[in-house]
C-alpha positions in Angstrom: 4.5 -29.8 12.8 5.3 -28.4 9.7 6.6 -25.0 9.2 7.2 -22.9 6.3 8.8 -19.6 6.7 9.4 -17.1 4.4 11.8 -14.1 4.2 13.1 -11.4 2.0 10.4 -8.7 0.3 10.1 -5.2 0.6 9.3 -2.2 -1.1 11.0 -1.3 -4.1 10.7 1.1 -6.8 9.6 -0.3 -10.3 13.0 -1.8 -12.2 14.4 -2.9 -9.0 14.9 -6.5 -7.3 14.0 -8.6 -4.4 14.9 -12.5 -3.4 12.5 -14.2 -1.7 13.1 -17.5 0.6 10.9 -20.2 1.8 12.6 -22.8 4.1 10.5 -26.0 5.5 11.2 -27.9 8.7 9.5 -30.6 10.6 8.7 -32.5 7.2 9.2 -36.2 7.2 9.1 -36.2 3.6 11.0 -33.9 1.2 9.1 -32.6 -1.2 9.8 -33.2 -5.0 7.8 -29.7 -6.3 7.7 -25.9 -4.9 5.5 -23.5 -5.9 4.9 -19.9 -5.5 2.3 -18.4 -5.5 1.2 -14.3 -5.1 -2.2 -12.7 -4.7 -2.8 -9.7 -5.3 -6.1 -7.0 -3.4 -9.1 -8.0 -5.1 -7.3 -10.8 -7.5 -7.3 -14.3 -7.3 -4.8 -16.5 -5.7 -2.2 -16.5 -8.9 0.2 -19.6 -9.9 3.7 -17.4 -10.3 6.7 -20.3 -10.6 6.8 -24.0 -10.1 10.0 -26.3 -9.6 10.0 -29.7 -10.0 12.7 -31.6 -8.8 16.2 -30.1 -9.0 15.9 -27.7 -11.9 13.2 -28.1 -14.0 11.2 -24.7 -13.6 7.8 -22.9 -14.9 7.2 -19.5 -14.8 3.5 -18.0 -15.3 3.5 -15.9 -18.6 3.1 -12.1 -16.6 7.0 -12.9 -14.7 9.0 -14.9 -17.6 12.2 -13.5 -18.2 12.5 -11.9 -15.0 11.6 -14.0 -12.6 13.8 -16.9 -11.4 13.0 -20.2 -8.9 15.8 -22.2 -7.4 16.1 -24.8 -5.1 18.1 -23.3 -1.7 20.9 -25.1 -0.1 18.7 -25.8 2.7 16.9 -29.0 2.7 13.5 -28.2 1.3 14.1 -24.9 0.6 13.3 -22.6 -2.3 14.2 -19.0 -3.5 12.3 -16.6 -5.9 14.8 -13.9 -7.7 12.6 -11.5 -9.0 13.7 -8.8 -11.8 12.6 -6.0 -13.2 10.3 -5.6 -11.0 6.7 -3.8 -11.9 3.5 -2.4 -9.7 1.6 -5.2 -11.2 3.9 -7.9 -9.6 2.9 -5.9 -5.7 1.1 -9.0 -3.8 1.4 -11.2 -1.0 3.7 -14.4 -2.0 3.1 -17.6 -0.9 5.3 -20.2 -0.9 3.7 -24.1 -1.3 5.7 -27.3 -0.1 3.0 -30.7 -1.3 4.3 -33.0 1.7 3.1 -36.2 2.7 -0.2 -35.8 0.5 -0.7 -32.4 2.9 -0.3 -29.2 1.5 1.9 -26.7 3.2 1.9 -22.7 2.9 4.0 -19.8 4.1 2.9 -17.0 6.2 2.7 -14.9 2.9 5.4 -12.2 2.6 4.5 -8.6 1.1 5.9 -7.3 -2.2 5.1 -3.7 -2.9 6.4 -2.3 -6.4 5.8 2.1 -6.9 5.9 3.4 -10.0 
């Protein structure tokens, strides 16, 4: 009953910039932390940003400083700026609502980054 859907991404040119979105509906419970996650052809799944209730964000190490996670306006909603983009950052991104003890997962949304 759950649905995450996710929009934005793209193909970009290295230095460029996409936005991401991820909006749950159907949820009984709202969820107090979002992730994001991206995975990249033959890597594993990869931890990329993390908020935890209103603000309080975490960025993997490979993305700080140009990546940015906010909350949307949207109940249970979530965006992902992302900066500067590089061909290292091209994966599939995944957003991740924990609800209800149940975790829930976006279709995946393709990022492609040429040099």
């Amino acid at each position: 009953q759950v649905q995450l859907v996710e929009s934005g991404g793209g193909s970009v040119q290295a230095g460029e910039s996409l936005r991401l979105s991820c909006v749950a509906s159907g949820s009984l419970y709202n969820s107090n932390v979002i992730y994001w996650f991206r995975q990249a052809p033959g890597k594993q799944r990869e931890l990329v940003a993390s908020i935890i209730g209103e603000d309080a964000a975490g960025y993997t190490e490979a993305v700080s400083g140009r990546f940015a996670i906010s909350r949307g306006h949207a109940k249970n909603s979530v965006i992902l700026q992302m900066n500067s983009l590089r061909p290292e950052d091209t994966a599939l991104y995944y957003c991740q609502f924990p609800i209800g003890g149940q975790d829930y997962w976006g279709q995946g949304i393709q990022v492609t980054v040429s040099s």
